[in-house]
C-alpha atoms as a printed R data frame, in Angstrom:
    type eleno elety resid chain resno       x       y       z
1   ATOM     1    CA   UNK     A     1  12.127 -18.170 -44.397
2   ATOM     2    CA   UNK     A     2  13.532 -16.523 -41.318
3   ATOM     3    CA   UNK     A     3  11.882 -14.970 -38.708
4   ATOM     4    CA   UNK     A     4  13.170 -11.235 -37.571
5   ATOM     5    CA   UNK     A     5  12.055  -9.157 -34.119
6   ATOM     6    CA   UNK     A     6  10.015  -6.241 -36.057
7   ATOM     7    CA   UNK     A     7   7.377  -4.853 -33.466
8   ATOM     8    CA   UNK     A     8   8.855  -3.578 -30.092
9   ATOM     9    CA   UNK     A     9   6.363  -3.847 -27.111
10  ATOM    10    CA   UNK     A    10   5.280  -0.574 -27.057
11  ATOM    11    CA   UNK     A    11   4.571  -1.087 -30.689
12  ATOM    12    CA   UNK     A    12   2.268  -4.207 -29.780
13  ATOM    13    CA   UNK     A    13   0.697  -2.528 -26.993
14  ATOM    14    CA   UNK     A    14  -0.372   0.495 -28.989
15  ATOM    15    CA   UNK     A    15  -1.726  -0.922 -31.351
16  ATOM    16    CA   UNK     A    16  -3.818  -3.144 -29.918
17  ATOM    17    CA   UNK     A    17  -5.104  -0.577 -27.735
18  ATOM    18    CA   UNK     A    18  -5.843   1.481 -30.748
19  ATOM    19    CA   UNK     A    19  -7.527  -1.195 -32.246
20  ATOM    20    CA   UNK     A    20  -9.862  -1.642 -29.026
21  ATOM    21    CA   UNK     A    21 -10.415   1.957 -29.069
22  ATOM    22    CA   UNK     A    22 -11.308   2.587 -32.527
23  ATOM    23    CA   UNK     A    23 -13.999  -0.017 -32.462
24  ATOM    24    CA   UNK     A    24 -15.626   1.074 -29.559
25  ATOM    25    CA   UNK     A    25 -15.464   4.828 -30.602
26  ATOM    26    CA   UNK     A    26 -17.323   3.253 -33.916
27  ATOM    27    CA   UNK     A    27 -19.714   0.765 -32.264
28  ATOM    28    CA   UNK     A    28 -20.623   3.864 -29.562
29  ATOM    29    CA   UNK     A    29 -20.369   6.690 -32.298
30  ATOM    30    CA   UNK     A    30 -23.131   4.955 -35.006
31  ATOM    31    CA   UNK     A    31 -25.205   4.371 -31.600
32  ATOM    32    CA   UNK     A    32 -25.260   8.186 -30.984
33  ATOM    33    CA   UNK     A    33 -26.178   8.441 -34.171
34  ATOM    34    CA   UNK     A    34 -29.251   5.971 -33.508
35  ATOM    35    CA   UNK     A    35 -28.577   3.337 -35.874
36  ATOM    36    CA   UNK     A    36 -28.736   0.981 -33.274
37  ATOM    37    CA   UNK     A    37 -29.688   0.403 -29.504
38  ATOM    38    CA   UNK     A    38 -27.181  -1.784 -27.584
39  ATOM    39    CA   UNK     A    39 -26.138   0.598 -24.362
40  ATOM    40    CA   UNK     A    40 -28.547   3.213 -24.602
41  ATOM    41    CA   UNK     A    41 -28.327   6.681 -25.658
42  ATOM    42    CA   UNK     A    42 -26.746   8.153 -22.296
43  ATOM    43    CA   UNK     A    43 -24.558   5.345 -21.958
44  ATOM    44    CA   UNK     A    44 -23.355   5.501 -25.417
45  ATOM    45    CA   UNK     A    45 -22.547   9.078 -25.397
46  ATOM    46    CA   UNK     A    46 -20.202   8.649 -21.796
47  ATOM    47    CA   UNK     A    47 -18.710   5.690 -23.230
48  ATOM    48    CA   UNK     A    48 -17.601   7.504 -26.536
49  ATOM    49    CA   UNK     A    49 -16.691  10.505 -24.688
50  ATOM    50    CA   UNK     A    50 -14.352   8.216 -22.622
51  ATOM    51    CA   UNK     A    51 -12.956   6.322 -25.638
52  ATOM    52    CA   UNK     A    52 -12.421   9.259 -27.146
53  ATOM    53    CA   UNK     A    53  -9.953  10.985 -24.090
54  ATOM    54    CA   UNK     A    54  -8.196   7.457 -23.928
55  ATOM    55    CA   UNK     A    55  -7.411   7.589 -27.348
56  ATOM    56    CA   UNK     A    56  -6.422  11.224 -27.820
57  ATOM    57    CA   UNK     A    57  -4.562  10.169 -24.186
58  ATOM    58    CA   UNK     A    58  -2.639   7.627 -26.456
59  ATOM    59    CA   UNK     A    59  -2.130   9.010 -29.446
60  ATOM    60    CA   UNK     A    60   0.190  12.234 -27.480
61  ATOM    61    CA   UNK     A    61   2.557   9.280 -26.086
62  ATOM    62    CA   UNK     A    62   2.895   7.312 -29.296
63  ATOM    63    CA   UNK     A    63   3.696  10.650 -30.646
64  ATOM    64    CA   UNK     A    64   5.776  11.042 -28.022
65  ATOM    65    CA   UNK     A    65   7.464   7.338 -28.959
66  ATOM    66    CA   UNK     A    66   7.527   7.826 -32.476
67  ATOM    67    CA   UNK     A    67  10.004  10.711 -32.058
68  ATOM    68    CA   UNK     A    68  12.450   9.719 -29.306
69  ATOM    69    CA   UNK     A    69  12.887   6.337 -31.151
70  ATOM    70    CA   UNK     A    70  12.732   7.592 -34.653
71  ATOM    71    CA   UNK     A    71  10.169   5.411 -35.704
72  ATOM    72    CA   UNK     A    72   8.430   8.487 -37.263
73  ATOM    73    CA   UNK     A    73  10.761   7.653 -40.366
74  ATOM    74    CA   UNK     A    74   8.690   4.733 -41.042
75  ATOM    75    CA   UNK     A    75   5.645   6.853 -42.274
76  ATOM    76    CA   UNK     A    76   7.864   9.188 -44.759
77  ATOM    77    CA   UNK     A    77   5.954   9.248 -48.165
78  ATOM    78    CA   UNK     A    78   8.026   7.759 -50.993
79  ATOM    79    CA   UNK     A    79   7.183   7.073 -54.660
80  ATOM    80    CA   UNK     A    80   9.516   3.810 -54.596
81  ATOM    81    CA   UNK     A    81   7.715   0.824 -55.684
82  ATOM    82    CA   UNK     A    82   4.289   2.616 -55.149
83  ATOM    83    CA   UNK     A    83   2.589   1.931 -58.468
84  ATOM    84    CA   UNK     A    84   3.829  -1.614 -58.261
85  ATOM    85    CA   UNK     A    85   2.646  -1.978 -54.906
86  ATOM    86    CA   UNK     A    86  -1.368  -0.694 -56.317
87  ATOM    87    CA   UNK     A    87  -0.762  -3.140 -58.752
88  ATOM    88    CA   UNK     A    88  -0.546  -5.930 -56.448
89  ATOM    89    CA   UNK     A    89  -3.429  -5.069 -54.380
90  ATOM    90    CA   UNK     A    90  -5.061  -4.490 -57.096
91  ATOM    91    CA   UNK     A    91  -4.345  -8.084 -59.087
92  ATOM    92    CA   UNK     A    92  -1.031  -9.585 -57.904
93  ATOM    93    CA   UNK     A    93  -2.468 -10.556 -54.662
94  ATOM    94    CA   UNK     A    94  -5.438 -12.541 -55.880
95  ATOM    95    CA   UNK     A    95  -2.183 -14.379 -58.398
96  ATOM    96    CA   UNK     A    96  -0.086 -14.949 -55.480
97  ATOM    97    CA   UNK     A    97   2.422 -12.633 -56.846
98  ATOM    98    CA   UNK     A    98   5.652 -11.678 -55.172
99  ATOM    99    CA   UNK     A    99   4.768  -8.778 -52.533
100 ATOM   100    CA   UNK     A   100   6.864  -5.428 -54.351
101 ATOM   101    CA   UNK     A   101   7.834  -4.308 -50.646
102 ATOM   102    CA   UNK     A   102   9.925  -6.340 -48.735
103 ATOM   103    CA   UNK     A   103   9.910  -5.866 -44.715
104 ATOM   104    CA   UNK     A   104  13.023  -4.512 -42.893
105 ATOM   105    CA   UNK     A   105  13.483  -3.077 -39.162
106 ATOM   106    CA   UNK     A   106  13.804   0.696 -41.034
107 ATOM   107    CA   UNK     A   107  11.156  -0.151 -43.334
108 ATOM   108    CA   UNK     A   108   8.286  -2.006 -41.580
109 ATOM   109    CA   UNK     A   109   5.251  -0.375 -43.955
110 ATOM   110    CA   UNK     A   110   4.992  -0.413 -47.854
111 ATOM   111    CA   UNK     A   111   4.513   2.518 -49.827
112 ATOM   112    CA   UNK     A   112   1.424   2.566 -49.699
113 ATOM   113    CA   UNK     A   113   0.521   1.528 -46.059
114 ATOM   114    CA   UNK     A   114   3.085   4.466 -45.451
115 ATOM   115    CA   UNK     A   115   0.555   6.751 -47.357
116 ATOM   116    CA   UNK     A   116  -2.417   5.786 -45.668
117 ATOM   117    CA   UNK     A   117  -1.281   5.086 -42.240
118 ATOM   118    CA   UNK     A   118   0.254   8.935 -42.776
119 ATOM   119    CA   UNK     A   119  -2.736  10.065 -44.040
120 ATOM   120    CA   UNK     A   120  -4.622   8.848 -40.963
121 ATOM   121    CA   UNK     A   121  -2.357  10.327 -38.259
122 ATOM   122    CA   UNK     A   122  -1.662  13.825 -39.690
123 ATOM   123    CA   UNK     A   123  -5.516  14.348 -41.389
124 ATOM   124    CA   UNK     A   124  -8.129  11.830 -40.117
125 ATOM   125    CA   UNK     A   125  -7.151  11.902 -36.655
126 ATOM   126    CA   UNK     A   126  -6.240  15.428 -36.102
127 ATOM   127    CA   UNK     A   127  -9.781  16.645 -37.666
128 ATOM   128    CA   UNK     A   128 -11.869  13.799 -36.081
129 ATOM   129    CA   UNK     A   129 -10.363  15.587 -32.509
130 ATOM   130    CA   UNK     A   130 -11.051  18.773 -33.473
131 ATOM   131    CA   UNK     A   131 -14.186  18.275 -34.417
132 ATOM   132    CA   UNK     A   132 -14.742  15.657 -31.030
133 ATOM   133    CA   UNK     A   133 -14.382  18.665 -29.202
134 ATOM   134    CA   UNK     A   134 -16.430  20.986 -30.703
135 ATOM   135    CA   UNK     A   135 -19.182  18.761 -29.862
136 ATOM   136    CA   UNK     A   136 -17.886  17.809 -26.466
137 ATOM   137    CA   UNK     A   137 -17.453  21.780 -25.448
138 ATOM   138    CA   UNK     A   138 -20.741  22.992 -27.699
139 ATOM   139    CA   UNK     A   139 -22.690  25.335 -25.592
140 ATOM   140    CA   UNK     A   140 -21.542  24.221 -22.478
141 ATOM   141    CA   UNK     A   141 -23.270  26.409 -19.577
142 ATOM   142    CA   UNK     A   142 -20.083  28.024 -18.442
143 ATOM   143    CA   UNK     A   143 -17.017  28.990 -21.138
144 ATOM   144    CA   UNK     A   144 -18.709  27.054 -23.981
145 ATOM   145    CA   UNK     A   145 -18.072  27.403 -27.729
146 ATOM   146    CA   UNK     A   146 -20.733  29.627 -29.199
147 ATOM   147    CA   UNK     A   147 -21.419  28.034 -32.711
148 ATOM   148    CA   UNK     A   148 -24.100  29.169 -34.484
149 ATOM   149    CA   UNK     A   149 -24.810  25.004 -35.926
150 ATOM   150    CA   UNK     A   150 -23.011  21.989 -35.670
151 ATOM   151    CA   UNK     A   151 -24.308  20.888 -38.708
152 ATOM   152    CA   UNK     A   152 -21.100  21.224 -40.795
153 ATOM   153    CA   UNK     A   153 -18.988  19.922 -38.078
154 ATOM   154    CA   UNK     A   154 -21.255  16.913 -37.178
155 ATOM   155    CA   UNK     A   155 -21.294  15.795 -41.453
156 ATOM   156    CA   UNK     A   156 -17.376  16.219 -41.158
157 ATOM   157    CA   UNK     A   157 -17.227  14.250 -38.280
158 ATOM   158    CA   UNK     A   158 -18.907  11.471 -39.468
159 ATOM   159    CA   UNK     A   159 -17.047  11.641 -42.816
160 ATOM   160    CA   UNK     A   160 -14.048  10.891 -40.811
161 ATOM   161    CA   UNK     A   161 -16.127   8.132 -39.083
162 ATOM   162    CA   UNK     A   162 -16.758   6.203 -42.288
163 ATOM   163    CA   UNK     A   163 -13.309   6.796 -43.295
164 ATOM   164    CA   UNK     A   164 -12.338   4.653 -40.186
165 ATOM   165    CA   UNK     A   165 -14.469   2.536 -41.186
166 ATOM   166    CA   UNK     A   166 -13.425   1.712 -44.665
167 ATOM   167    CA   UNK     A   167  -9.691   1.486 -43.164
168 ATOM   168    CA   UNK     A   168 -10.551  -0.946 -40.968
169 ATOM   169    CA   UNK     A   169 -12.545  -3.386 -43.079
170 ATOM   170    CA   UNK     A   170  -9.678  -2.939 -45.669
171 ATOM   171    CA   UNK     A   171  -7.440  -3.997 -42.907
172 ATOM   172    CA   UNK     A   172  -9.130  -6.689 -41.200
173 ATOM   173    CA   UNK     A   173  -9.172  -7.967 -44.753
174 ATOM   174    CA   UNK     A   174  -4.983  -7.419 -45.374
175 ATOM   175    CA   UNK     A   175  -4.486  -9.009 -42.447
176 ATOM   176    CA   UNK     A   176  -5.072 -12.457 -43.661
177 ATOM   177    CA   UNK     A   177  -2.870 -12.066 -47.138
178 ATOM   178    CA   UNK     A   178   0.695 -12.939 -44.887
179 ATOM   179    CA   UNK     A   179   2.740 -16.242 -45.791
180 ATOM   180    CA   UNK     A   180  -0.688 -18.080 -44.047
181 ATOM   181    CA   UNK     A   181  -3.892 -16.707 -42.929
182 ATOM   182    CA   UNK     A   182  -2.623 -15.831 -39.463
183 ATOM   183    CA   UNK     A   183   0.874 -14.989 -39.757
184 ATOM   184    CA   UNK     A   184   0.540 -11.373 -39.797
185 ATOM   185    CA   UNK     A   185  -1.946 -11.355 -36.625
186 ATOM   186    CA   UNK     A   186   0.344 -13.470 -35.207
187 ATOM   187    CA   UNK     A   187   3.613 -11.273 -35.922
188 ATOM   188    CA   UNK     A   188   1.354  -8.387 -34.211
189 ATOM   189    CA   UNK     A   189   1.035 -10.482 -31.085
190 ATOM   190    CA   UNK     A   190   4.508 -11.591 -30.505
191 ATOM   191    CA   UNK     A   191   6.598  -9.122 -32.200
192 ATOM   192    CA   UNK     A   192   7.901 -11.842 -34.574
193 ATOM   193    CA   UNK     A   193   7.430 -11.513 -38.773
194 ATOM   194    CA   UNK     A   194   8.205 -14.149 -40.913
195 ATOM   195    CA   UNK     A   195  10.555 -12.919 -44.209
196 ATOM   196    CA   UNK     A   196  11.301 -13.686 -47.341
197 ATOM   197    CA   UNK     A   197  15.037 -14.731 -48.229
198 ATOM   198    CA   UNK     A   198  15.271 -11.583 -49.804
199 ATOM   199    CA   UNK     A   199  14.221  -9.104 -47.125
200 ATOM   200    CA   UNK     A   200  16.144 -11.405 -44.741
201 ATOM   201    CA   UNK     A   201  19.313 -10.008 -46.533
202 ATOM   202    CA   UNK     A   202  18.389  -6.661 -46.283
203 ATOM   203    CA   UNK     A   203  17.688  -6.865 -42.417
204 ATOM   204    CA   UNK     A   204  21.593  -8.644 -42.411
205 ATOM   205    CA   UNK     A   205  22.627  -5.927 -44.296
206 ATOM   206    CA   UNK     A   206  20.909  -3.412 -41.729
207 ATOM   207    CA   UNK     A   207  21.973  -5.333 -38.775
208 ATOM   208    CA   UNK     A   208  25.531  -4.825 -39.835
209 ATOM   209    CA   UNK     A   209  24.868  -1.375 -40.306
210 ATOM   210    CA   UNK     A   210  23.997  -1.407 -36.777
211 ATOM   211    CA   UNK     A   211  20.543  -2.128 -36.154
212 ATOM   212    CA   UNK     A   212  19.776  -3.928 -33.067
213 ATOM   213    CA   UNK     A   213  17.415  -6.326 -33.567
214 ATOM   214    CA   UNK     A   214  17.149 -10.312 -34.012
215 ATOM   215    CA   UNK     A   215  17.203 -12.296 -36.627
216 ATOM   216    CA   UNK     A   216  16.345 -16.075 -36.889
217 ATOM   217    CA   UNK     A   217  15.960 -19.011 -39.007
218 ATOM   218    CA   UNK     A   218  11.773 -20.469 -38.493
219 ATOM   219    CA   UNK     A   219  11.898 -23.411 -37.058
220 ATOM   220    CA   UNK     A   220  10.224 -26.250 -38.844
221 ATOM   221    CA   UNK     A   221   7.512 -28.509 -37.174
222 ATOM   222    CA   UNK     A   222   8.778 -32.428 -36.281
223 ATOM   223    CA   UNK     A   223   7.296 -34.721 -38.224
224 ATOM   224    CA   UNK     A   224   4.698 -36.667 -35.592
225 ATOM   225    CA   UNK     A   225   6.109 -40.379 -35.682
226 ATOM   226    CA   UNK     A   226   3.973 -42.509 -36.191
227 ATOM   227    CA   UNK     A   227   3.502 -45.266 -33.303
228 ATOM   228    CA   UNK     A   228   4.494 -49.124 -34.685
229 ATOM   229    CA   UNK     A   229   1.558 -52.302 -33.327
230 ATOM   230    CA   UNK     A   230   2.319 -54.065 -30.480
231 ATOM   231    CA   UNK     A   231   3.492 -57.613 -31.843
232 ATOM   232    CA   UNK     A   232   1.353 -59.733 -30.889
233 ATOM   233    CA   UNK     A   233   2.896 -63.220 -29.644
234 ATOM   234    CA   UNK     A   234   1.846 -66.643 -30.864
């Protein structure tokens, strides 16, 4: 195993901040929606409303990020290794089967995640802002936008709600399938992932290609020694 530098700060920082965002735009959002009563109705509504400008505020600069660094490359749809990679979420995972997809500094996300994650920023996203502000501006006493319901927009909203949802309880979950339970949380938090020989020699092969990142062997734990009994003298 050797560890390589995958996740730059920014990278980190965004999505953590996502990841706070998201769940309170979900724990505010079902509020409005009175399943629950935790920070009242008013409350809920400014605190979603500011979530929601913070997030849309984030999502133009990782936009932003994704193009003047090039990670944008990493969400590119391919068909490479797709059906095996359903296959192991699907069985291979629960076998401890070899993951299909290896890891590499130009190809951080599966097939799969690429599809999804895609998915989210180019549909979910886009329609759950659209349809954000058609509530936010609805009728608003000067320069509002005159809808005649906002029946169809509030059942699309919350479509895209629950689809946030699902991702994120499938994710929580994928999160604890890495080499250990905490590896891949931990990766997110320092930047660091743990590879395979195999990807390790595709990330040389990239580095000599003239990638600039670091790679590293893991360093193994010392074995505690264990302490001898003072002799004791006759």
């Amino acid at each position: 195993m050797k560890k390589v530098y995958l996740y730059k700060g920014y990278e980190r920082f965004w999505h953590w901040s996502q990841a706070v965002l998201v769940f309170a735009l979900i724990l505010t959002g079902f509020e409005i929606h009175s399943s629950y009563s935790i920070f009242g109705f008013e409350n809920a509504v400014k605190l979603h409303n500011i979530a929601a400008w913070s997030f849309l505020v984030l999502t133009v600069f990782t936009i932003f990020w994704d193009f003047t660094t090039g990670e944008w490359k990493q969400y590119l749809p391919t068909s490479k290794n797709l059906k095996a990679q359903i296959q192991f979420y699907l069985s291979g995972i629960f076998k401890n089967a070899p993951h299909p997809a290896g890891k590499s500094i130009l190809s951080k996300l599966n097939p799969l995640q690429r599809i999804v994650y895609g998915g989210l920023k180019i549909m979910v996203f886009p329609v759950m802002f659209i349809t954000g502000f058609l509530y936010y501006f609805f009728h608003y006493p000067s320069q509002g936008i005159e809808l005649s319901s906002l029946e169809s927009i509030a059942v699309i909203h919350t479509l895209g709600a629950f689809a946030v949802v699902s991702f994120t309880v499938v994710h929580l979950y994928l999160i604890t399938t890495g080499h250990t339970v905490t590896s891949n949380l931990k990766a997110m938090v320092t930047g660091w992932e743990e590879v395979d020989e195999t990807a390790s020699r595709h990330i040389e092969e990239e580095i000599m290609a003239g990638s600039k990142t670091v790679l590293k062997p893991v360093e193994k734990k010392k074995a505690k020694t264990e302490r001898k009994p003072a002799e004791v003298e006759a």
